[in-house]
TORLUM-775693 format. One record per residue (C-alpha): residue in one letter; x negated, y, z. Coordinates in steps of 0.5 Angstrom, whole numbers, plus 2048, in hexadecimal, padded with zeros to 3 digits. Layout:
BEGIN
<vexkol><drenmar>A</drenmar><X>X</X><Y>Y</Y><Z>Z</Z></vexkol>
...
REM end
This chain:
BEGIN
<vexkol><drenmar>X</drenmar><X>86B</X><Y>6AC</Y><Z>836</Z></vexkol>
<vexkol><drenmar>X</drenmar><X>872</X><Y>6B0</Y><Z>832</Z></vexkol>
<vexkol><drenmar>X</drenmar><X>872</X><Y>6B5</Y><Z>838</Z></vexkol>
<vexkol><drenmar>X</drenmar><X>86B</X><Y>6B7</Y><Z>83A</Z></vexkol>
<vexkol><drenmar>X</drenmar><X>867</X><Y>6BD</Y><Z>838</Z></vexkol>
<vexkol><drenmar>X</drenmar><X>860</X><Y>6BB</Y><Z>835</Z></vexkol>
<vexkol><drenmar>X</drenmar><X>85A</X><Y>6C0</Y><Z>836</Z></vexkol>
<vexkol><drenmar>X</drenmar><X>853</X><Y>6BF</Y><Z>832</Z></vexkol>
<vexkol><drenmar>X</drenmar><X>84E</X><Y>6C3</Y><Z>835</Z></vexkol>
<vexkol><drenmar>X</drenmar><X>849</X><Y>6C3</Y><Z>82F</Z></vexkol>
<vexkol><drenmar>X</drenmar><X>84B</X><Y>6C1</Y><Z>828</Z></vexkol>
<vexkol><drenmar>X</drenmar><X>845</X><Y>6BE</Y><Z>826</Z></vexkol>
<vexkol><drenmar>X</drenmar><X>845</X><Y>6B6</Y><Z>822</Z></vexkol>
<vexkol><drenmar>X</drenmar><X>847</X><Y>6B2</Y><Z>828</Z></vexkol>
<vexkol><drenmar>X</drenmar><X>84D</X><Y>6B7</Y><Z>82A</Z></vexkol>
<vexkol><drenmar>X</drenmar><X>84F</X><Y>6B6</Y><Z>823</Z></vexkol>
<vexkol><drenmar>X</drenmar><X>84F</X><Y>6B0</Y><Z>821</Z></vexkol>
<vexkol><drenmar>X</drenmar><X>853</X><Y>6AF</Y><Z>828</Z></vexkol>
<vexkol><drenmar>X</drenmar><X>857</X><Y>6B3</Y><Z>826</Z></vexkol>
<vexkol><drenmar>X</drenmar><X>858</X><Y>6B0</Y><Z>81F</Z></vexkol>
<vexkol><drenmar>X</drenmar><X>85A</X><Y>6AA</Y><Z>822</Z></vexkol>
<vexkol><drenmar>X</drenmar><X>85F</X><Y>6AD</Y><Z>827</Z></vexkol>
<vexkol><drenmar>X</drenmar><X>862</X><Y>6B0</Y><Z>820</Z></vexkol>
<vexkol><drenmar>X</drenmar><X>862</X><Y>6A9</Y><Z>81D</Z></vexkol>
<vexkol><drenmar>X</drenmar><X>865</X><Y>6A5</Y><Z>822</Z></vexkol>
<vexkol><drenmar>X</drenmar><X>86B</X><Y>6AA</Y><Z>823</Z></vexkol>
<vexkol><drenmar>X</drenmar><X>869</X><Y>6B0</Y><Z>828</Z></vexkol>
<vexkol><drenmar>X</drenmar><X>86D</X><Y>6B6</Y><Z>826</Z></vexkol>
<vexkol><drenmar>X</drenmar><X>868</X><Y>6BB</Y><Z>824</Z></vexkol>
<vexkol><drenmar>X</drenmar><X>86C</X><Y>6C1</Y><Z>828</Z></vexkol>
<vexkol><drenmar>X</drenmar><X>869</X><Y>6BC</Y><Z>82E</Z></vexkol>
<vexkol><drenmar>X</drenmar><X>862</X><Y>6BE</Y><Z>82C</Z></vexkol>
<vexkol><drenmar>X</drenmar><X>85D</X><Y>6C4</Y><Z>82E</Z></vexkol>
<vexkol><drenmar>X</drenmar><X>857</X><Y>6C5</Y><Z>82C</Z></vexkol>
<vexkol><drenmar>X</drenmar><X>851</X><Y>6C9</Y><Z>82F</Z></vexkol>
<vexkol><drenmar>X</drenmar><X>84B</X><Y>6CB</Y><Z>82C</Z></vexkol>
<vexkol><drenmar>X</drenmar><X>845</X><Y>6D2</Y><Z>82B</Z></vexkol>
<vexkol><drenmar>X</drenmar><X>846</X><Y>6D1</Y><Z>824</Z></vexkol>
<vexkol><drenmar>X</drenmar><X>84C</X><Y>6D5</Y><Z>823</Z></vexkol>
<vexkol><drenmar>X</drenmar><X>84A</X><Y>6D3</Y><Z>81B</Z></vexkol>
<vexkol><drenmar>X</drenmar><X>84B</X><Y>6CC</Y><Z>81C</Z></vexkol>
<vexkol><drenmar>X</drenmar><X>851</X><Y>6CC</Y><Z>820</Z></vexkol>
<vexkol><drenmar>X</drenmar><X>855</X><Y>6D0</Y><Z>81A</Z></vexkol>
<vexkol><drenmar>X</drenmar><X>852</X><Y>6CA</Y><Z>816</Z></vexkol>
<vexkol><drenmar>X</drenmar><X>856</X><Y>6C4</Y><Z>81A</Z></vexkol>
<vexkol><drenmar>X</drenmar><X>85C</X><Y>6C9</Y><Z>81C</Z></vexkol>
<vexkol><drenmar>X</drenmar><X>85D</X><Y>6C8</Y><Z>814</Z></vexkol>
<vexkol><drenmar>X</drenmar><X>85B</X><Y>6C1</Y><Z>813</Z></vexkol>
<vexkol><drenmar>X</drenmar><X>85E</X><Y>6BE</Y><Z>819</Z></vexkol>
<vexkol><drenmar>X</drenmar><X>863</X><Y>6C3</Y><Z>81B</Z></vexkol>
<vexkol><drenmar>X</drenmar><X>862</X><Y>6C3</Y><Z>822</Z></vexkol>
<vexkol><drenmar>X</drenmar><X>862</X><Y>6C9</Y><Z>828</Z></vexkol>
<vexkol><drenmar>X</drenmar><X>85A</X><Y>6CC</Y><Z>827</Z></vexkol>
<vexkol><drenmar>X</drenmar><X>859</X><Y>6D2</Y><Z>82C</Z></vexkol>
<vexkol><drenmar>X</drenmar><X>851</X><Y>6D5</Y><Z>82E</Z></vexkol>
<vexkol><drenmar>X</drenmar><X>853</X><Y>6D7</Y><Z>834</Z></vexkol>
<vexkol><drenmar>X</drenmar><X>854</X><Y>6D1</Y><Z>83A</Z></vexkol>
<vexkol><drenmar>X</drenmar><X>859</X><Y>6D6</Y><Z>83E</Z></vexkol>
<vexkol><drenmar>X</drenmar><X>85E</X><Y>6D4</Y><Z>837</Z></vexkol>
<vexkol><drenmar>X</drenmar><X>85D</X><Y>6CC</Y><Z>838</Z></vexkol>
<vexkol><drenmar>X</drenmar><X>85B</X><Y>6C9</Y><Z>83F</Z></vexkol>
<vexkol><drenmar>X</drenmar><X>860</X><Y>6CB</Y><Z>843</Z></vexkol>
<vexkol><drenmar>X</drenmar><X>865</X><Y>6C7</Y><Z>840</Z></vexkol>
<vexkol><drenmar>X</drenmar><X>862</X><Y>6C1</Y><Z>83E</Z></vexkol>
<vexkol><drenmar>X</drenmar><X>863</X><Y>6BA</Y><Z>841</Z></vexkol>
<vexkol><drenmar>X</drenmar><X>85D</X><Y>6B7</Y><Z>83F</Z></vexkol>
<vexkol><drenmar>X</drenmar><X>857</X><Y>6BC</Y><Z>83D</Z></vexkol>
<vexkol><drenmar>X</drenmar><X>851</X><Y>6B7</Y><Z>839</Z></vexkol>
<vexkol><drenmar>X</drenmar><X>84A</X><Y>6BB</Y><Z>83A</Z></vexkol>
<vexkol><drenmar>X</drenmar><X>846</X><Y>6BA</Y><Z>834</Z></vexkol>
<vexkol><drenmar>X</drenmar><X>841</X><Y>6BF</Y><Z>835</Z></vexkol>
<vexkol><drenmar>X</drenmar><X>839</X><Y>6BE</Y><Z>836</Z></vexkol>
<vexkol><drenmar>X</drenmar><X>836</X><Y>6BC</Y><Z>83C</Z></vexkol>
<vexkol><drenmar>X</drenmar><X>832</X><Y>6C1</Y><Z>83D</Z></vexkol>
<vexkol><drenmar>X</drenmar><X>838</X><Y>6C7</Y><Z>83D</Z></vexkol>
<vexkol><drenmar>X</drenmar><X>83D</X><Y>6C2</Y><Z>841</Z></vexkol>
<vexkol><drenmar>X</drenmar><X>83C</X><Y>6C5</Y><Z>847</Z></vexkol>
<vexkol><drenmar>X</drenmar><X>83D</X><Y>6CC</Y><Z>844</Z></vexkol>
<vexkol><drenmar>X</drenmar><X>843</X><Y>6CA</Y><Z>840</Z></vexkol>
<vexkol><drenmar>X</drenmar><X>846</X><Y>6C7</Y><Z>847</Z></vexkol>
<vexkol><drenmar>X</drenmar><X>845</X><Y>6CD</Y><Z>84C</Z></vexkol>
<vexkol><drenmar>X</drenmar><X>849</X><Y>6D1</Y><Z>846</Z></vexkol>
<vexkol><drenmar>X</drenmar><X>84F</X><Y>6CC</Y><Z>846</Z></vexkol>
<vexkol><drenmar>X</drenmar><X>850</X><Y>6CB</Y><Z>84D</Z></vexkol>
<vexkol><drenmar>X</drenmar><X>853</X><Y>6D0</Y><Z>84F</Z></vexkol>
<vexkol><drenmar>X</drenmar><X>858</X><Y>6CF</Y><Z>84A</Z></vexkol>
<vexkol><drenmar>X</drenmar><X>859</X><Y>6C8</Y><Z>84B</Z></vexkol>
<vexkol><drenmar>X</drenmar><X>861</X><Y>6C8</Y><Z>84E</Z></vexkol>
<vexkol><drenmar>X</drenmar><X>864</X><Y>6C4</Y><Z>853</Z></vexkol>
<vexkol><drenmar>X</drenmar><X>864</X><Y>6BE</Y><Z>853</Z></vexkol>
<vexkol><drenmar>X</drenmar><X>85E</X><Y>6BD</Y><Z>84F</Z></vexkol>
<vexkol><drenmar>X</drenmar><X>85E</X><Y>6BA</Y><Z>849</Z></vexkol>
<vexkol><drenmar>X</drenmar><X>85A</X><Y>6B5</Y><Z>847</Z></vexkol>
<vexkol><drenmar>X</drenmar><X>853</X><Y>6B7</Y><Z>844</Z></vexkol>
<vexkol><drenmar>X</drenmar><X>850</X><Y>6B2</Y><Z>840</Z></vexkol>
<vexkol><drenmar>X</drenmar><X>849</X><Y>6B2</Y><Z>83E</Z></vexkol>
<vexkol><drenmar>X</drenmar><X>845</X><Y>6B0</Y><Z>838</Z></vexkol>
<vexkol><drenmar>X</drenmar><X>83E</X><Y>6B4</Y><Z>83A</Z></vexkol>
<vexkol><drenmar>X</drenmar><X>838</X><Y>6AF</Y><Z>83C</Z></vexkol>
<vexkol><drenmar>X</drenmar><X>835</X><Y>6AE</Y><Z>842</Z></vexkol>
<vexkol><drenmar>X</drenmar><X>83A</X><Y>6B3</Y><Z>846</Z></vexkol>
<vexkol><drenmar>X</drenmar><X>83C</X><Y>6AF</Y><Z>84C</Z></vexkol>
<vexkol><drenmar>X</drenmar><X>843</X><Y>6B0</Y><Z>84E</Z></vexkol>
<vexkol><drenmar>X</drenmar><X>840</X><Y>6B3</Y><Z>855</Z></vexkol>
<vexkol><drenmar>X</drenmar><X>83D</X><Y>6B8</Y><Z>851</Z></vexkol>
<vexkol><drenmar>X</drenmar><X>844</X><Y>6B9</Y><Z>84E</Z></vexkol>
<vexkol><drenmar>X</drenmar><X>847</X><Y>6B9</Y><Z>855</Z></vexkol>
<vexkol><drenmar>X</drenmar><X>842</X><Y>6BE</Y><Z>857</Z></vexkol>
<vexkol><drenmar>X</drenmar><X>842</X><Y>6C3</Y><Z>851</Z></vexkol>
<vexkol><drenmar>X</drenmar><X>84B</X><Y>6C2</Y><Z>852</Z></vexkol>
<vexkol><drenmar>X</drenmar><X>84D</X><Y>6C0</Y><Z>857</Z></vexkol>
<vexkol><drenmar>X</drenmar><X>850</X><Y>6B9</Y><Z>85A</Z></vexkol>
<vexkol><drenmar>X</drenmar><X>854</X><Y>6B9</Y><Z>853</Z></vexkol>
<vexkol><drenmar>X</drenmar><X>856</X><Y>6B2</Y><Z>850</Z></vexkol>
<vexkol><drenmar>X</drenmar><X>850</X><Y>6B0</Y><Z>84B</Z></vexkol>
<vexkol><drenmar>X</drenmar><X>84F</X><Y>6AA</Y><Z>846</Z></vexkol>
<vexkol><drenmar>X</drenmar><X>848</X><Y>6AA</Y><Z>844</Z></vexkol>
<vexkol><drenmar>X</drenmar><X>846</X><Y>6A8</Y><Z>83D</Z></vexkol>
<vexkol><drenmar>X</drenmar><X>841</X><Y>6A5</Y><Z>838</Z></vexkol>
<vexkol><drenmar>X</drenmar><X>843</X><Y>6A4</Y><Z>831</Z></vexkol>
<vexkol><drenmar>X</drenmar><X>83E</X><Y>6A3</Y><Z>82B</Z></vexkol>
<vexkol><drenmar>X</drenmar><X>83E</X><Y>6A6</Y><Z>824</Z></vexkol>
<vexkol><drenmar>X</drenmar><X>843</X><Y>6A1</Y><Z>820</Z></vexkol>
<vexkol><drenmar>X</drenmar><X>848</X><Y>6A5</Y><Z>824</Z></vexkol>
<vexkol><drenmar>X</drenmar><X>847</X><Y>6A9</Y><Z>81D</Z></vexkol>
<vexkol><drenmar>X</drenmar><X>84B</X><Y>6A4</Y><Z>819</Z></vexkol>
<vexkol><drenmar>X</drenmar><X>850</X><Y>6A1</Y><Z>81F</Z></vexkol>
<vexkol><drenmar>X</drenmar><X>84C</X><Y>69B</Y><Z>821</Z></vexkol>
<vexkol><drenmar>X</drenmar><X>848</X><Y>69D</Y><Z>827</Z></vexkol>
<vexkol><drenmar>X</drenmar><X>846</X><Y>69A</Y><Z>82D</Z></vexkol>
<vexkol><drenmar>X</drenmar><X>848</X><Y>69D</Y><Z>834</Z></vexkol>
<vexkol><drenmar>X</drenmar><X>845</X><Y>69C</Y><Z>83B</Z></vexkol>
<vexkol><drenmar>X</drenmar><X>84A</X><Y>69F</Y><Z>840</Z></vexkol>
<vexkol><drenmar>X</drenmar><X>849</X><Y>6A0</Y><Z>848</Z></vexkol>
<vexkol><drenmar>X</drenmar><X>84F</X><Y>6A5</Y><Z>84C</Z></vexkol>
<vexkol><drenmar>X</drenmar><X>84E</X><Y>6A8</Y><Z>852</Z></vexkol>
<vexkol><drenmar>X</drenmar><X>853</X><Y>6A7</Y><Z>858</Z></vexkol>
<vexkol><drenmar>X</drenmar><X>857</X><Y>6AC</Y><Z>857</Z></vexkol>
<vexkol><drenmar>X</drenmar><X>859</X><Y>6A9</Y><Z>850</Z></vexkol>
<vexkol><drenmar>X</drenmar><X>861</X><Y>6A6</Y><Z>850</Z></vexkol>
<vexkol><drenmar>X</drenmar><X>863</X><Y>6A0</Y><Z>84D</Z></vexkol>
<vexkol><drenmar>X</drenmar><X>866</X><Y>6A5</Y><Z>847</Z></vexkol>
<vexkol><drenmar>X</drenmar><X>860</X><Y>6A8</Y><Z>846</Z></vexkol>
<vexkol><drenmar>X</drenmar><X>85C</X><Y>6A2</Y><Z>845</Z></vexkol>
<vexkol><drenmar>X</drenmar><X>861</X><Y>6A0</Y><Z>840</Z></vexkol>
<vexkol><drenmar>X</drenmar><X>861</X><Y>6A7</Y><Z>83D</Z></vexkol>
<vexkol><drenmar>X</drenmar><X>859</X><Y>6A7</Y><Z>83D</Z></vexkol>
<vexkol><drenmar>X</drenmar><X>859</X><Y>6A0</Y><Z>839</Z></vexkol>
<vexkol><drenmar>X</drenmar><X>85E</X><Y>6A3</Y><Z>835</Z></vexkol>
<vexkol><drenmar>X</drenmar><X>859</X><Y>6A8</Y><Z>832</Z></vexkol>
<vexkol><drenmar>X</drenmar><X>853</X><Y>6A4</Y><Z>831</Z></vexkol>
<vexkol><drenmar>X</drenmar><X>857</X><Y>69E</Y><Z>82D</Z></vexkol>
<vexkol><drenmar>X</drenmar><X>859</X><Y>6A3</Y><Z>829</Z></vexkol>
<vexkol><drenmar>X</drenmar><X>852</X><Y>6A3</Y><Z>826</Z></vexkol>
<vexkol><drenmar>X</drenmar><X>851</X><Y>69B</Y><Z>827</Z></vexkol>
<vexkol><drenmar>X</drenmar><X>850</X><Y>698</Y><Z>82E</Z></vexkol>
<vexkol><drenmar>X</drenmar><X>84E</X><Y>699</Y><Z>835</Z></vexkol>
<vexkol><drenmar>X</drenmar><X>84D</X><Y>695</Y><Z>83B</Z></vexkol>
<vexkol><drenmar>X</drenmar><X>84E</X><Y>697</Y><Z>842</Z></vexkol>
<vexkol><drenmar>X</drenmar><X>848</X><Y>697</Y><Z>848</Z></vexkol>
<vexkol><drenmar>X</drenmar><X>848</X><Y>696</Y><Z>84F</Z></vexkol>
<vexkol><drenmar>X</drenmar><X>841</X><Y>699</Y><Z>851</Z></vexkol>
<vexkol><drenmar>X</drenmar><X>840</X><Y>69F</Y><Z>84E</Z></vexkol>
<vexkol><drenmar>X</drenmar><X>838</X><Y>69C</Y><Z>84D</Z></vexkol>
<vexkol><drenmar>X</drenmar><X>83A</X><Y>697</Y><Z>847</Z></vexkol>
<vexkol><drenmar>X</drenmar><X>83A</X><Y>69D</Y><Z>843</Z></vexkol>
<vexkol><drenmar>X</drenmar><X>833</X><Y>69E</Y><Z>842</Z></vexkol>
<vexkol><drenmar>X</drenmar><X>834</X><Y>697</Y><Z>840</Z></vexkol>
<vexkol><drenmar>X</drenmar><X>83A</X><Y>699</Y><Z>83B</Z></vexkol>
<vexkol><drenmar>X</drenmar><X>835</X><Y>69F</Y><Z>838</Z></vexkol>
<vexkol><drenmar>X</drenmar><X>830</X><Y>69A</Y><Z>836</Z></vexkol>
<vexkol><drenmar>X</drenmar><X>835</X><Y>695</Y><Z>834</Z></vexkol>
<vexkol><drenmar>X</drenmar><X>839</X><Y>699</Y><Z>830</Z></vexkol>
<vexkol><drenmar>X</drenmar><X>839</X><Y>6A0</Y><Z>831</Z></vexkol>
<vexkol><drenmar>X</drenmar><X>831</X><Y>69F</Y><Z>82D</Z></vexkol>
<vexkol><drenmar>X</drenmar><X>833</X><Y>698</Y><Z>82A</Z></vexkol>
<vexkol><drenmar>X</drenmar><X>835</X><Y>69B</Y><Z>823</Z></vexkol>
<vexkol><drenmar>X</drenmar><X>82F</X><Y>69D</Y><Z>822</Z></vexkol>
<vexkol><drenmar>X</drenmar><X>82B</X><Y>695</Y><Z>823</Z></vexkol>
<vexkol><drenmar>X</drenmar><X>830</X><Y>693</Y><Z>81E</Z></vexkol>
<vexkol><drenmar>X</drenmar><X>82F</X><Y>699</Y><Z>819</Z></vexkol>
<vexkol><drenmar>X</drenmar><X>827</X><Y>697</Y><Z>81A</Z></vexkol>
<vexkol><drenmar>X</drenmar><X>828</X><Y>690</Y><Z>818</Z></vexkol>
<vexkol><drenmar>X</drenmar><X>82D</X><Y>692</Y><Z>811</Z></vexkol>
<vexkol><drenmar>X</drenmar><X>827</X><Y>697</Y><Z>80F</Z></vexkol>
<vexkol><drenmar>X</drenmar><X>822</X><Y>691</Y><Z>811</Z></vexkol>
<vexkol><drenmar>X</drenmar><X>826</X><Y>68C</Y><Z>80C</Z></vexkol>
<vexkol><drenmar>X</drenmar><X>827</X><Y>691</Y><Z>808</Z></vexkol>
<vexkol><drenmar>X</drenmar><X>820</X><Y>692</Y><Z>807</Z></vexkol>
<vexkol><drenmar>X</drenmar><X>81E</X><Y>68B</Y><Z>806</Z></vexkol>
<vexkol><drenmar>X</drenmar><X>823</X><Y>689</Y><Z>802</Z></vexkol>
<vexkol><drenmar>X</drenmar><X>820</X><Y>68F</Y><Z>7FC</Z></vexkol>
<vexkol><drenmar>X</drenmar><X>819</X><Y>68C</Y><Z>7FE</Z></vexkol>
<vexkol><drenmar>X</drenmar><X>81D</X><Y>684</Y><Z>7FB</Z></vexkol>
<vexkol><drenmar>X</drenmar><X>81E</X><Y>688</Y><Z>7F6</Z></vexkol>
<vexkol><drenmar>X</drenmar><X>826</X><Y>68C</Y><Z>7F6</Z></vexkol>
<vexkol><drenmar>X</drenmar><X>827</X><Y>693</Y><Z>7F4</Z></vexkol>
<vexkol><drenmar>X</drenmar><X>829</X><Y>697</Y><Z>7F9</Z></vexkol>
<vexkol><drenmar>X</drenmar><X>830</X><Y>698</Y><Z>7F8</Z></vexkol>
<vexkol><drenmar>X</drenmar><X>831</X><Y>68F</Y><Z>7F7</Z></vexkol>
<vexkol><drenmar>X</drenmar><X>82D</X><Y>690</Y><Z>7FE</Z></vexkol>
<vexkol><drenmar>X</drenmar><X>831</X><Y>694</Y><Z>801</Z></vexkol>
<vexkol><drenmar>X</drenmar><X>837</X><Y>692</Y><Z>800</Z></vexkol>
<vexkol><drenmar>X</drenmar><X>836</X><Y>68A</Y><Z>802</Z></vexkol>
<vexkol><drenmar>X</drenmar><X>834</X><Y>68C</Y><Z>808</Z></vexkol>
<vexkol><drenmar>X</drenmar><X>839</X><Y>691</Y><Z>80B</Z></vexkol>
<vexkol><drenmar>X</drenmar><X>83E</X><Y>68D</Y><Z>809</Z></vexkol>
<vexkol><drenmar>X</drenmar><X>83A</X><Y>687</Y><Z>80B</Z></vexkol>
<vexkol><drenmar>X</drenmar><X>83A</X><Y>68B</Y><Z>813</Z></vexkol>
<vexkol><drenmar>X</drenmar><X>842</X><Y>68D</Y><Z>812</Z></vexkol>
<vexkol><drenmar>X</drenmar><X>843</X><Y>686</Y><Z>810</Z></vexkol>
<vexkol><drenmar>X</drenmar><X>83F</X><Y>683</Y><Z>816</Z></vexkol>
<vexkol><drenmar>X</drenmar><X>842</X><Y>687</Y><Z>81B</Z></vexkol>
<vexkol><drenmar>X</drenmar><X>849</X><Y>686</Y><Z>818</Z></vexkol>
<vexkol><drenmar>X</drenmar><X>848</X><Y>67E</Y><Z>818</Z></vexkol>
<vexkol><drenmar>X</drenmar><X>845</X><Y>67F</Y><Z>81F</Z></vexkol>
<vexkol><drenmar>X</drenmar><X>84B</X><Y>683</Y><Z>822</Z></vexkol>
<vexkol><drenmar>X</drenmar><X>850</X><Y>680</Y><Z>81F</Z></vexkol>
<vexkol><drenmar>X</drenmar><X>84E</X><Y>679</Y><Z>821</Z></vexkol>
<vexkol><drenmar>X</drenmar><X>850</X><Y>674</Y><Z>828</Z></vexkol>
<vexkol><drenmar>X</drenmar><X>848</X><Y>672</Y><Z>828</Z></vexkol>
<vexkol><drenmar>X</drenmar><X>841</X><Y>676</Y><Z>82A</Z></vexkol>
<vexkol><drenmar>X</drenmar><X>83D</X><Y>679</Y><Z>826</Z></vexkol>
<vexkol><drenmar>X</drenmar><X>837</X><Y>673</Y><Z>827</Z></vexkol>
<vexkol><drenmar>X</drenmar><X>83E</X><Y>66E</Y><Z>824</Z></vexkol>
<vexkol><drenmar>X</drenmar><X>83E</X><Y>671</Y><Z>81E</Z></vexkol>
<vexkol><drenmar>X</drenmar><X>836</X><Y>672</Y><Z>81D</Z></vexkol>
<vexkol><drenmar>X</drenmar><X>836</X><Y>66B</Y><Z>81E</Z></vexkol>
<vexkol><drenmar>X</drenmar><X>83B</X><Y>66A</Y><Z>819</Z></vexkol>
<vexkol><drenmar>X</drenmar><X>838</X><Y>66E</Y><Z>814</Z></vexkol>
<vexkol><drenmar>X</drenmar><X>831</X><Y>66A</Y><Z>814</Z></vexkol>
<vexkol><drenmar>X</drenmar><X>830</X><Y>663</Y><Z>812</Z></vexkol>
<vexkol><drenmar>X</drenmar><X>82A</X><Y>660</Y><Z>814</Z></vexkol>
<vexkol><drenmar>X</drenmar><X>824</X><Y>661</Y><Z>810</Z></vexkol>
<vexkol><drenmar>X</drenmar><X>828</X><Y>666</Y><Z>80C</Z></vexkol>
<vexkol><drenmar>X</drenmar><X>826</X><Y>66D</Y><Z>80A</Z></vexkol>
<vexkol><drenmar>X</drenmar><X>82A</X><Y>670</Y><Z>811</Z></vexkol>
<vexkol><drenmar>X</drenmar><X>826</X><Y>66C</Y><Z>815</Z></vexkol>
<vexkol><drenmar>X</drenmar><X>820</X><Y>66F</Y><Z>811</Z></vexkol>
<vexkol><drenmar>X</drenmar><X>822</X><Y>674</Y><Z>812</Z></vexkol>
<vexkol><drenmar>X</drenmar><X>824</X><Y>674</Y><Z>81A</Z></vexkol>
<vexkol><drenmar>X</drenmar><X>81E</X><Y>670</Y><Z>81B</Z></vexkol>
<vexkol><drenmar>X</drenmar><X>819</X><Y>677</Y><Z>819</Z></vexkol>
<vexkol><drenmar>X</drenmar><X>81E</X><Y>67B</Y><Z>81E</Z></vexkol>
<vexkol><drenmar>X</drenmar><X>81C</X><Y>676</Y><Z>823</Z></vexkol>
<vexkol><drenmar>X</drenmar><X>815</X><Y>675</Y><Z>823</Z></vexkol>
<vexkol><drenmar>X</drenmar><X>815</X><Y>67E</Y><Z>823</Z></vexkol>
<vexkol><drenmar>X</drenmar><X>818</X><Y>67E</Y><Z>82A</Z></vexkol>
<vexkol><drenmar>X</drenmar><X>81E</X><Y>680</Y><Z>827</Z></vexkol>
<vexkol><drenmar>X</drenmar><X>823</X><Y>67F</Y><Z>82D</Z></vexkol>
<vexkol><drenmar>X</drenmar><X>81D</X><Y>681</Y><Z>832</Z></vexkol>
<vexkol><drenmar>X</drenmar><X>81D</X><Y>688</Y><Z>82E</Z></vexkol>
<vexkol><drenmar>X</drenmar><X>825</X><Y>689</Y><Z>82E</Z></vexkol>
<vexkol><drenmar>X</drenmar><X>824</X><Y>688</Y><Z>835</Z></vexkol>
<vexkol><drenmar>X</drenmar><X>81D</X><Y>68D</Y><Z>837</Z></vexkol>
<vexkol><drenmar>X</drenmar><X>821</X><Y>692</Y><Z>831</Z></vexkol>
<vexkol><drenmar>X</drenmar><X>827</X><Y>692</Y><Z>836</Z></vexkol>
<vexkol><drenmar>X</drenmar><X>824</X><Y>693</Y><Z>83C</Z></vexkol>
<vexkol><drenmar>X</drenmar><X>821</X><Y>698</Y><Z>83B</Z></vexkol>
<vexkol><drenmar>X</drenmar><X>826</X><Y>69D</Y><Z>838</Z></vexkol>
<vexkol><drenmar>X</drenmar><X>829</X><Y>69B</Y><Z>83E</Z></vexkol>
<vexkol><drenmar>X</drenmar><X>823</X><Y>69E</Y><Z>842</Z></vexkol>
<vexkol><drenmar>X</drenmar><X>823</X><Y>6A3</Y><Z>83F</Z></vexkol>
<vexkol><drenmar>X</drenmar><X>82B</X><Y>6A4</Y><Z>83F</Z></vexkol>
<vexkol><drenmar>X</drenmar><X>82A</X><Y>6A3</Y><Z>847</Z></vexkol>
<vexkol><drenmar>X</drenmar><X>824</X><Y>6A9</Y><Z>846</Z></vexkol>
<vexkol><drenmar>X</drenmar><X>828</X><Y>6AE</Y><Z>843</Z></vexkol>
<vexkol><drenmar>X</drenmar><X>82E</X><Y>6AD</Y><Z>848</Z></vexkol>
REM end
């Protein structure tokens, strides 16, 4: 990645929290170019970040080796008409983190150029996302290397063989931020109903989550070892749990998956 111009089309909070990442794990910011129609904010991470900013595609896509696409859905297909006449030979490797855009309409919007799909989720922000990858046939072993360089700068990413799997990675991961914010709001308005202020609650279970998914992380057993370790008979754990069960806890997790990957498969 020392030899390789990187071009961002659109600079919205992914592209920059990708390209904070890149900055921190040693990318030379002279490597870097950034796109986007808001020629205010583009001075704004010149400054911050001291990368190559230009409103004009002309100044960035033909010397790119790997253009990331963070631009809405609803504009891809104009942005692509735009920049394929551009694109120089060999193609570069065009990474895209716009939902619901299949590599097909990619390739039909640009050309047969190498393409890696990708659906990362919001703690990108703080440099621990979760990515779901999936390239096309065109993607060299390189390429791959460079496209899991990028993601792993914001957390980590996984590898799909079937372009399919990505409705299921939407509604895993790329929604699953928000199943876990709504549980730290439930808590933490349960928890001021027990009796706490509302600065005790928050802070006891934010860092009861982190801790949690540290532990969980770090840790050479499953999930459901550690939730047995925590819960002694008759304890208020397993008071607790045993409330959660008799709700259909886990049935719920599995309705509230599938149908965000429907509607993921629906908005395909």
């Amino acid at each position: 990645m020392t030899d390789i111009t990187i071009g961002f089309i659109g600079a919205g909070n992914m592209a920059t929290s990708i390209l904070g990442g890149l900055l921190a794990k040693g990318i030379d910011a002279s490597q870097i170019w950034l796109n986007d129609i808001d020629e205010q904010r583009l001075n704004t991470l010149a400054q911050e970040y001291n990368v190559n900013t230009s409103p004009n595609y002309k100044e960035i896509v033909p010397h790119c080796d790997v253009l990331v696409l963070a631009v809405k859905p609803q504009v891809m297909e104009q942005v692509c008409a735009t920049i394929a006449p551009l694109l120089p030979q060999p193609a570069p490797m065009v990474l895209s983190i716009a939902a619901g855009i299949t590599v097909a309409s990619l390739q039909q919007w640009l050309g047969l150029v190498p393409v890696v799909r990708v659906m990362p989720n919001t703690p990108a922000l703080v440099q621990t996302g979760a990515s779901g990858m999936f390239a096309s046939q065109q993607v060299s072993q390189a390429q791959r290397q460079q496209a899991e360089t990028l993601m792993n700068s914001v957390g980590q990413s996984v590898w799909l063989e079937q372009e399919a799997l990505m409705d299921a990675v939407t509604a895993v991961s790329g929604s699953g931020p928000a199943y876990f914010f709504l549980l730290m709001e439930s808590m933490i308005e349960s928890a001021i109903t027990l009796g706490l202020d509302e600065a005790t609650a928050k802070t006891l279970v934010l860092q009861t989550a982190l801790g949690a998914a540290k532990l969980a992380s770090q840790s050479d057993v499953g999930p459901d070892v550690l939730r047995e370790r925590v819960t002694s008979p008759g304890g208020t754990t397993q008071a607790a749990l045993h409330t959660f069960a008799e709700g259909g806890f886990s049935e719920l997790v599995h309705q509230a998956l599938n149908s965000a990957k429907q509607r993921s498969e629906e908005l395909g």
